[in-house]
C-alpha positions as CSV (number, residue, x, y, z in Angstrom):
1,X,10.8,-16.1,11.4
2,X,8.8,-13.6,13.6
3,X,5.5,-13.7,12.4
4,X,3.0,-10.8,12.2
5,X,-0.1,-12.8,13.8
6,X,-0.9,-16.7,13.6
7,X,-4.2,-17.2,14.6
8,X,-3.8,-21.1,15.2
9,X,-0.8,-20.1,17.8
10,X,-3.4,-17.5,19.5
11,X,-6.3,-20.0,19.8
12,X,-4.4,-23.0,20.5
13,X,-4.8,-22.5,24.5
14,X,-8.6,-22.6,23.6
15,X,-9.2,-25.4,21.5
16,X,-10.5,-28.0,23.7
17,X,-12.8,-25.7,24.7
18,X,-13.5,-24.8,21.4
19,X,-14.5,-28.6,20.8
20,X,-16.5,-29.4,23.8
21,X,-19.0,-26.0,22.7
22,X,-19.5,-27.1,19.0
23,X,-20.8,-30.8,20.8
24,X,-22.5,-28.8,22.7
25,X,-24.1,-26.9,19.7
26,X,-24.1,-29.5,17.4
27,X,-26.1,-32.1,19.6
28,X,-28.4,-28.6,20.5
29,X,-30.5,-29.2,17.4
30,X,-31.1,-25.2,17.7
31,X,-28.6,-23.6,15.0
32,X,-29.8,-20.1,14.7
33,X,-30.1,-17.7,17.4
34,X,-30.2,-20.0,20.6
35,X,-29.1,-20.0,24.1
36,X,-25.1,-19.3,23.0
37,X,-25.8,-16.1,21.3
38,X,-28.4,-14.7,24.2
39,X,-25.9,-15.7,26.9
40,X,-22.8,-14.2,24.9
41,X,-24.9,-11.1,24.4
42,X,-25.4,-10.8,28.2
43,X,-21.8,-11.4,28.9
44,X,-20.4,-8.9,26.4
45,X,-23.1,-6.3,27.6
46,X,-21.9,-6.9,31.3
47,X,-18.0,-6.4,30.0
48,X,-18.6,-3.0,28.0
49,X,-20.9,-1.9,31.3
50,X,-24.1,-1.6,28.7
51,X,-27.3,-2.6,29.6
52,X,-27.9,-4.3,25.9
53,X,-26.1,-6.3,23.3
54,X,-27.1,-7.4,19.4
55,X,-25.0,-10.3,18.0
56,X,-25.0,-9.7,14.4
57,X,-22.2,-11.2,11.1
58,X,-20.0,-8.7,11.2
59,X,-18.4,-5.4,12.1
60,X,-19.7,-4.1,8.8
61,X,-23.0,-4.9,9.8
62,X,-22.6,-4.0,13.3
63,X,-21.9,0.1,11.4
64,X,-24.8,-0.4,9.2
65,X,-27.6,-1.4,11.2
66,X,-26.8,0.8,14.3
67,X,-26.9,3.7,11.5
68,X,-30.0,2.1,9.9
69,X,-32.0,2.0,13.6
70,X,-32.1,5.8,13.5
71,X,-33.9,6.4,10.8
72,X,-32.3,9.6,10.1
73,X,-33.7,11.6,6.9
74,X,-32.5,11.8,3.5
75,X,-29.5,14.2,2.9
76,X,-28.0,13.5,6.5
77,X,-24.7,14.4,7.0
78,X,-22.3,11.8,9.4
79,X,-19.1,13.1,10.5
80,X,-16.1,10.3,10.1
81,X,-12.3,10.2,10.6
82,X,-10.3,10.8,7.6
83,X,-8.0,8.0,8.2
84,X,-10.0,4.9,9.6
85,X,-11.0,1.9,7.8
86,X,-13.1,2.1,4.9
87,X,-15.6,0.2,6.5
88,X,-16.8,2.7,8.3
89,X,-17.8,4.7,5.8
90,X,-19.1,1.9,3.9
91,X,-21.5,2.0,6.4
92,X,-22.9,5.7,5.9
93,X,-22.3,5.2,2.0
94,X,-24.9,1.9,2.2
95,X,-27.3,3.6,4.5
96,X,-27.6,6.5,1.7
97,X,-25.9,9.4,3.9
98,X,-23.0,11.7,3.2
99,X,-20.0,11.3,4.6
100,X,-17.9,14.2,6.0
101,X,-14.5,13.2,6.8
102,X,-12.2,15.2,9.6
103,X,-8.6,15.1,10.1
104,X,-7.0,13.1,13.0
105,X,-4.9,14.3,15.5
106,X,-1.3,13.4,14.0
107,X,-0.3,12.0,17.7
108,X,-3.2,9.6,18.5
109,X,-4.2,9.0,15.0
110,X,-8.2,9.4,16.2
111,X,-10.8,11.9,15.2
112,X,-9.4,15.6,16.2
113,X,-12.1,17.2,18.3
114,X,-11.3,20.6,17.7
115,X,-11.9,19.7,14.1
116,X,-15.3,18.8,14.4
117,X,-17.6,21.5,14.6
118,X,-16.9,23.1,11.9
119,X,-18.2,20.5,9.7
120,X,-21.3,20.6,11.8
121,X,-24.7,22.2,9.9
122,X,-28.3,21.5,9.7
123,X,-27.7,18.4,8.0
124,X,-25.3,16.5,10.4
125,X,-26.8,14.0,12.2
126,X,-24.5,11.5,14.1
127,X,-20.6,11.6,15.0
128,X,-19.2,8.1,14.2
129,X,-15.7,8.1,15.9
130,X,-12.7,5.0,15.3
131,X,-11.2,4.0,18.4
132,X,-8.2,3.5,16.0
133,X,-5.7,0.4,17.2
134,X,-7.2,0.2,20.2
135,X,-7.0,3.5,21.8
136,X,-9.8,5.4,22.7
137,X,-11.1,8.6,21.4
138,X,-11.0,12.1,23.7
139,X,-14.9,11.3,24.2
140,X,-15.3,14.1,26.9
141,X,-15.0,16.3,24.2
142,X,-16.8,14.5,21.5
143,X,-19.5,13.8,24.1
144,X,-20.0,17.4,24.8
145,X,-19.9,18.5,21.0
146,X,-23.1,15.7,20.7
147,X,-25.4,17.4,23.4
148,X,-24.4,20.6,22.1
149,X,-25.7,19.8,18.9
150,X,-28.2,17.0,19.7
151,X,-26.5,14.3,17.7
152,X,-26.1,10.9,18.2
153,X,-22.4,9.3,18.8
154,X,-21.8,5.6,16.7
155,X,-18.6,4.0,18.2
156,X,-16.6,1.8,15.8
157,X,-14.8,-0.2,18.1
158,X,-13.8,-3.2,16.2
159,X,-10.2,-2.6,17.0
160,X,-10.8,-1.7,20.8
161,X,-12.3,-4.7,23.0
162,X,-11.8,-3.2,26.2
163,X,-10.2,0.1,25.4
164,X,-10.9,2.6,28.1
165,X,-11.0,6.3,28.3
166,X,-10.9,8.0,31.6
167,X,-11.9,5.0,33.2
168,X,-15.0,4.4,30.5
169,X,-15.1,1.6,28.0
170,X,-15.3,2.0,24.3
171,X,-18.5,1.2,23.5
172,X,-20.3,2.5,26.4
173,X,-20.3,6.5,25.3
174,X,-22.8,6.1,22.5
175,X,-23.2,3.2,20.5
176,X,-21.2,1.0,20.1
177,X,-20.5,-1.2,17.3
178,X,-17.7,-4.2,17.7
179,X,-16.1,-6.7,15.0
180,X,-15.3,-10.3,16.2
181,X,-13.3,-11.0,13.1
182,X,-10.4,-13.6,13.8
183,X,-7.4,-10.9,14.7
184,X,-9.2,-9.1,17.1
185,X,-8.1,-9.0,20.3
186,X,-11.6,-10.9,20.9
187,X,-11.7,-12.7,17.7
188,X,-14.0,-15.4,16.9
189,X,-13.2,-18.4,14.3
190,X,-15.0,-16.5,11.7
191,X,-16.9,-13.6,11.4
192,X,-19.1,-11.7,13.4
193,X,-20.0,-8.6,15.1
194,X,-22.5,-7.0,17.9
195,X,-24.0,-3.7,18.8
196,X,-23.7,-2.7,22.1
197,X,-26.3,0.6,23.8
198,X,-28.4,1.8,26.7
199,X,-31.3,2.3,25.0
200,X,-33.7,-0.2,25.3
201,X,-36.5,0.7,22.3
202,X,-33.1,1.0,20.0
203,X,-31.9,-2.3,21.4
204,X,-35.5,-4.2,20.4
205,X,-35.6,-2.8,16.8
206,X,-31.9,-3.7,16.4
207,X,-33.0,-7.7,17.3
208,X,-35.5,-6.8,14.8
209,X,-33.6,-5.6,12.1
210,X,-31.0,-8.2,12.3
211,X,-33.7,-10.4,11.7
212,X,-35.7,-9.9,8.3
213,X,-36.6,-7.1,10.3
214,X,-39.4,-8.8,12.2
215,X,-39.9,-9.4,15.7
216,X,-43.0,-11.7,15.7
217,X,-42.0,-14.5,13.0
218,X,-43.4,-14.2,9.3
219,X,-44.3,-10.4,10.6
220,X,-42.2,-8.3,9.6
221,X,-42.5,-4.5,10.6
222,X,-38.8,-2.8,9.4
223,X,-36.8,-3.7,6.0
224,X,-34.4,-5.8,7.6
225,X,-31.1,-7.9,6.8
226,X,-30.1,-11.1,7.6
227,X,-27.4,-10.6,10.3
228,X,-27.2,-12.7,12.8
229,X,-24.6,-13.0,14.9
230,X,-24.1,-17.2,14.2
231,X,-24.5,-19.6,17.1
232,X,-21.5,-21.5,16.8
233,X,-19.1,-18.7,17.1
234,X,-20.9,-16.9,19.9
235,X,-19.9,-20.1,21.6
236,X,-16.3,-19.5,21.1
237,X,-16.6,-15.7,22.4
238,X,-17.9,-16.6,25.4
239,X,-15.1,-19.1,26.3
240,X,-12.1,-16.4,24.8
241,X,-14.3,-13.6,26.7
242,X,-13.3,-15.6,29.6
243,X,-9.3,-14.6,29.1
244,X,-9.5,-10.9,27.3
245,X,-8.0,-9.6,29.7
246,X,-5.3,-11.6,30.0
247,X,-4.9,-11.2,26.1
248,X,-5.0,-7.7,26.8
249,X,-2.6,-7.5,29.7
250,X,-0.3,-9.1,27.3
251,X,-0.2,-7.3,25.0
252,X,0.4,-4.2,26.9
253,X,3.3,-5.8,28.3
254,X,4.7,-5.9,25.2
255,X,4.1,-2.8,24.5
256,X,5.7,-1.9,27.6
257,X,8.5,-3.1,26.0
258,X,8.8,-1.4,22.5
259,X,7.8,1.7,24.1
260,X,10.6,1.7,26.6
261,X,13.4,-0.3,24.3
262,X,12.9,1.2,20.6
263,X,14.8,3.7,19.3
264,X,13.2,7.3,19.6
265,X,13.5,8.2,16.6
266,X,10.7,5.7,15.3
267,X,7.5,7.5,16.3
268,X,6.1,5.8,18.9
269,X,2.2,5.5,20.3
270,X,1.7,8.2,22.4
271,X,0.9,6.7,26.1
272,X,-1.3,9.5,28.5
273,X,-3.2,8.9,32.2
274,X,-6.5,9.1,30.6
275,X,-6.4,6.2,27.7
276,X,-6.2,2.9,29.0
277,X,-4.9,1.5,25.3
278,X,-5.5,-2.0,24.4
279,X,-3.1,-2.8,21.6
280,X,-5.0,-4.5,18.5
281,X,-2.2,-2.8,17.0
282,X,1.1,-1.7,18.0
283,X,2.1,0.9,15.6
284,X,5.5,3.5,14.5
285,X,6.0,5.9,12.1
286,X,8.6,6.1,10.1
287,X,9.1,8.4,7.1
288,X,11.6,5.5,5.1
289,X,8.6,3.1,6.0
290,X,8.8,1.0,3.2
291,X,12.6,0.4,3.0
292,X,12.1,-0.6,7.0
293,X,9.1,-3.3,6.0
294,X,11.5,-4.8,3.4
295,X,14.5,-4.4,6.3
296,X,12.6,-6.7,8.8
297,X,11.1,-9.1,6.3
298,X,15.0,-9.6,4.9
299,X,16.0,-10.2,8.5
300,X,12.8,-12.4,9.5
301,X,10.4,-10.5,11.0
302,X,6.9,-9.7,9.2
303,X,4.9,-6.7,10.0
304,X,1.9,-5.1,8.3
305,X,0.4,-1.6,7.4
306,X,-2.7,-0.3,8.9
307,X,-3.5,1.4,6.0
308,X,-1.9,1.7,3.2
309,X,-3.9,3.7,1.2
310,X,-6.0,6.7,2.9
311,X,-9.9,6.0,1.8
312,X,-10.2,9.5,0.0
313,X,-7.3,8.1,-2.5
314,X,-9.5,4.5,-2.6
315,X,-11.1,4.0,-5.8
316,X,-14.3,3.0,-4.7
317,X,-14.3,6.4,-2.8
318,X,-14.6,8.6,-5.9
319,X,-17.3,10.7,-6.0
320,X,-18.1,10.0,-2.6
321,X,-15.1,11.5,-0.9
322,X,-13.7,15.1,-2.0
323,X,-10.9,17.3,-1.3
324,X,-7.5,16.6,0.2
325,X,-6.7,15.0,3.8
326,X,-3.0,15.7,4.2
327,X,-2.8,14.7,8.2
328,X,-4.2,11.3,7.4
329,X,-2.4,10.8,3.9
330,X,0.8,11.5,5.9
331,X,-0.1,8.9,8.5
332,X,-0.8,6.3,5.8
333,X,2.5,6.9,4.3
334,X,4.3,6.4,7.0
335,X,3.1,3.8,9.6
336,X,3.7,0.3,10.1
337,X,2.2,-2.3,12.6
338,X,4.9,-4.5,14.5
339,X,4.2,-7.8,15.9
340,X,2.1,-7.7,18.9
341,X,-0.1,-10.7,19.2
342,X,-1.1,-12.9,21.8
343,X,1.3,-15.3,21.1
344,X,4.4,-13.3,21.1
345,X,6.7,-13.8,23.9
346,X,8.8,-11.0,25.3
347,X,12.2,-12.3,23.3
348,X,10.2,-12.3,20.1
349,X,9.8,-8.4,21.0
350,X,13.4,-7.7,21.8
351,X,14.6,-9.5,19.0
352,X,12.1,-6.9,16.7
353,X,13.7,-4.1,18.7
354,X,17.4,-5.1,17.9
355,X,17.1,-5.7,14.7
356,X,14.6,-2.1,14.3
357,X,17.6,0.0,16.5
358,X,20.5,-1.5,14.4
359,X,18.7,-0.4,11.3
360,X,19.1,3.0,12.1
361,X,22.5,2.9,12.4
């Protein structure tokens, strides 16, 4: 059996590591917030190329406090890609804004640009782009549309450690905001998340807000969470910060493969000069998607689908979401994530590719 992911396989290279910093933290006697979450912070800042960096629990809460820290008014408007992870718009739902969704581009399955400024009135406020399965959004062109307008850019990048466009890393264009959960590319042992910018007044209120919202103890100036990025797994970043990019060059390499091996017919990720892709996952398209899922599982390979339901047709979404999405319905339908973890060697790949081609026939 191929597996999809197996996150004891993908740490395993790590673990005495792993061990040596929780004696480390454990014999510490300083739990919360101590010297493994400020030196992770500093480490992560230098790898985006930010000047700042907020640990916090999660990519959720990475969304909703680096929304939160603007204090935009009531009635603002963000503009969101039809087809990412409902978590994203979680985020503008909790902070009490509307959501405006926009089509993706059917070939890189990110927010279209062209698309956006229509949606654009008095009440829009920010752009929160999805560098979707680790490929970067066209941010020259988002990055222009958000000076034109004066609004501010919110990077999910929980799928897209390292991502590049043009030579720029996710996370660097606006705000960005990164999940640490366990099958990330830079996964932690648990959950977790952090807020990366350039802005140092935003970066202070963030610390602030992440904390009961006070920066001077039993003071507390902003209604605030608790959302702290915890000590223990900031540990484990730094030590598998230490090898993302060989994680990443991995994974590219089997990429390499798929993209030069699988049939044409499955629609492949689109590969272009300017994105510097990173793989979180490694997705096709495929109009008899199901029927191939049960294919591979009956032949032992496991995949996975990155969505399977687009978040207007959620439930939780109703009354929030309106109207029809048909570029990102179509996507859901159809896609399917192949195995593509750090674990994988380059046989396990070919042997997904045989048995993929000789469906087909």
């Amino acid at each position: 059996m191929i597996e999809y992911e197996n996150l004891k396989k993908v740490n395993e290279l790590l673990f005495d590591k792993y061990k040596d910093s929780f004696k480390k933290f454990i014999e510490s006697g300083w739990y919360v917030l101590g010297n493994n979450v400020s030196t992770f912070e500093e480490e992560f800042a230098k790898f985006i190329n930010t000047r700042n960096c907020v640990g916090v629990a999660s990519g959720l809460d990475a969304l909703i406090l680096s929304i939160d820290a603007f204090d935009f008014p009531k009635n603002s408007e963000i503009i969101v890609p039809a087809n990412t992870y409902i978590a994203t718009i979680l985020a503008i739902i909790r902070n009490g804004f509307k959501p405006i969704l926009i089509e993706p581009n059917i070939n890189t399955y990110n927010i279209d640009p062209f698309l956006i400024e229509e949606k654009i009135n008095t009440n829009t406020k920010a752009i929160l782009v999805v560098h979707l399965h680790g490929k970067a959004c066209e941010m020259d062109k988002i990055m222009n549309i958000s000076v034109k307008y004066k609004l501010k850019v919110i990077e999910d990048c929980a799928q897209a450690h390292g991502a590049k466009f043009k030579d720029k890393k996710a996370g660097s264009f606006g705000i960005g905001c990164f999940s640490f959960y366990p099958t990330k590319n830079l996964g932690a042992l648990g959950d977790g998340g952090a807020i990366t910018s350039n802005d140092k007044s935003y970066n202070i209120k963030l610390k602030s807000l992440r904390n009961y919202g006070s920066k001077k103890k039993y003071y507390n100036e902003f209604l605030g969470y608790n959302s702290r990025l915890d000590e223990i797994q900031a540990g484990f970043l730094s030590i598998k910060l230490k090898i993302l990019d060989d994680i990443t060059n991995h994974k590219r390499e089997l990429a390499k493969i798929y993209l030069e091996k699988l049939d044409n017919r499955f629609i492949k990720p689109v590969v272009n000069k300017d994105y510097f892709d990173v793989y979180h996952i490694f997705n096709i398209r495929c109009n008899n998607r199901d029927k191939l899922k049960e294919y591979l599982l009956n032949n032992g390979i496991k995949t996975e689908i990155h969505y399977p339901l687009a978040p207007n047709k959620q439930q939780a979404m109703q009354g929030y979401i309106k109207g029809d999405y048909p570029i990102s319905e179509e996507i859901h339908n159809t896609t399917l994530s192949l195995p593509i973890s750090f674990f994988h060697t380059k046989e396990d790949i070919l042997k997904v590719i045989k048995i993929m081609n000789s469906w087909l026939k």
